[in-house]
C-alpha positions as CSV (number, residue, x, y, z in Angstrom):
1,X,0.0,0.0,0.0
2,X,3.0,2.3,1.1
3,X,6.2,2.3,-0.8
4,X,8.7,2.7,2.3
5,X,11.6,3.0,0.3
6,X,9.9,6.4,-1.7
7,X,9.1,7.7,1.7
8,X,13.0,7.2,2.8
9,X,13.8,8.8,-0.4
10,X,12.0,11.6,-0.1
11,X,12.8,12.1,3.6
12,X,16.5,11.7,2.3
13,X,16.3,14.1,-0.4
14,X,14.6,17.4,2.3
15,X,15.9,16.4,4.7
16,X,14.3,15.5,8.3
17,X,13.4,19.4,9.3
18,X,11.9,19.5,6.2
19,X,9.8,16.0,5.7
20,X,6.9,17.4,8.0
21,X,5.9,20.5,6.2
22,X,6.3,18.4,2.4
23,X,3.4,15.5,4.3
24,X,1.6,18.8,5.6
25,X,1.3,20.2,2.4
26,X,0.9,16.9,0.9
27,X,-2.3,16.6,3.2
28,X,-3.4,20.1,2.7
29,X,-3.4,19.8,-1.0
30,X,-4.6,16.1,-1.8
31,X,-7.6,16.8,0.9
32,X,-9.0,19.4,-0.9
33,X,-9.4,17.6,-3.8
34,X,-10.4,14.9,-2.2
35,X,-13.1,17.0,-0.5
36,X,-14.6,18.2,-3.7
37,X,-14.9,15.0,-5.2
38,X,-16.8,14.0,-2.2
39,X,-19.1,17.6,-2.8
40,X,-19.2,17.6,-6.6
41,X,-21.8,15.7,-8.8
42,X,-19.5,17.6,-12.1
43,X,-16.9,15.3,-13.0
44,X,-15.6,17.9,-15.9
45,X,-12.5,18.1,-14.2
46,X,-12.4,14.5,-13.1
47,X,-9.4,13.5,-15.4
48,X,-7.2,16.1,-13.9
49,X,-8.2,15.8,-10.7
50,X,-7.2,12.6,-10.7
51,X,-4.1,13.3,-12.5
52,X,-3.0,15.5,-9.6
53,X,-3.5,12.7,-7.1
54,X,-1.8,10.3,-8.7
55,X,1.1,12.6,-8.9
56,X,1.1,13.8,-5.5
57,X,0.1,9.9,-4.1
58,X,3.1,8.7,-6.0
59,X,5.5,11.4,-4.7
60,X,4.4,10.6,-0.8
61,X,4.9,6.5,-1.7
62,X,0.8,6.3,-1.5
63,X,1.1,3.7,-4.1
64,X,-2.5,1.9,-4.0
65,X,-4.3,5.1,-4.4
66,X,-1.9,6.5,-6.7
67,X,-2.7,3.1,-8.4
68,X,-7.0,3.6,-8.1
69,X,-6.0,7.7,-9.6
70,X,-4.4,5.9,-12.6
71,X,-7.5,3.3,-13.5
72,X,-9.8,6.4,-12.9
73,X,-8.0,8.7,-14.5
74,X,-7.7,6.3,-17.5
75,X,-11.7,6.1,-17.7
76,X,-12.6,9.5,-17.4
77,X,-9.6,10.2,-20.5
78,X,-11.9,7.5,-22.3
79,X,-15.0,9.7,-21.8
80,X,-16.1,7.0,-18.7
81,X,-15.9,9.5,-15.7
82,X,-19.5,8.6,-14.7
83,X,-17.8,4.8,-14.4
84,X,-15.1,6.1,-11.7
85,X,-15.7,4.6,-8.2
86,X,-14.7,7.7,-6.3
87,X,-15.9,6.4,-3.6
88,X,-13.2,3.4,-3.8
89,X,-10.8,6.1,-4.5
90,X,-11.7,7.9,-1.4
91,X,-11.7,4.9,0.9
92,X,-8.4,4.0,-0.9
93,X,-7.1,7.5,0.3
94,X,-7.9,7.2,3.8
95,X,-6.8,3.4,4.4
96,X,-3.6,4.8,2.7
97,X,-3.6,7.8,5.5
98,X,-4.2,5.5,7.7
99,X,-1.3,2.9,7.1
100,X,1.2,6.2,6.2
101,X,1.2,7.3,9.7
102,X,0.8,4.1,11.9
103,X,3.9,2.5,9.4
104,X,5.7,6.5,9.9
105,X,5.9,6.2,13.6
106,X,7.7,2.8,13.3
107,X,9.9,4.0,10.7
108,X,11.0,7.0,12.5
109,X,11.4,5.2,15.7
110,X,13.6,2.3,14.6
């Protein structure tokens, strides 16, 4: 669900000071789109809404929701957007959240 070695990686690459304010904004970010598609019935934008979280999921190791992004992104490009599961997507983000931080405390603490 969470690729470790990405979250290392990116830890690595900002630095420890630093590693909090990128899964801050991370959050900040990635919520609000994820609260919009919770509000929205339009799915105009659905393609690159998806595209974004895919991209920022993928940067923050997030790797089964980046994964749901991709499949939905790839229906609403094919004119399926009314076919995306957002609600799969969403539950995929918050198990994600979920596993992120329980797995982050063990990884900082070893």
């Amino acid at each position: 669900m969470i690729l470790w070695s990405r979250v290392n990686e990116l830890r690595d690459e900002v630095g420890p000071d630093d590693f909090q304010e990128v899964i801050d904004l991370f959050l900040e970010e990635v919520e609000g789109v994820i609260a919009r598609l919770r509000e929205e019935d339009d799915r105009s934008q659905l393609e690159q809404d998806l595209h974004f979280l895919k991209g920022s999921a993928l940067n923050l190791g997030f790797a089964t929701f980046s994964d749901l992004c991709q499949d939905g992104e790839r229906l609403a490009a094919g004119g399926k957007a009314d076919q995306v599961d957002l609600a799969a997507i969403i539950d995929g983000y918050e198990q994600s959240k979920v596993v992120f931080f329980d797995g982050l405390r063990d990884h900082l603490a070893a």
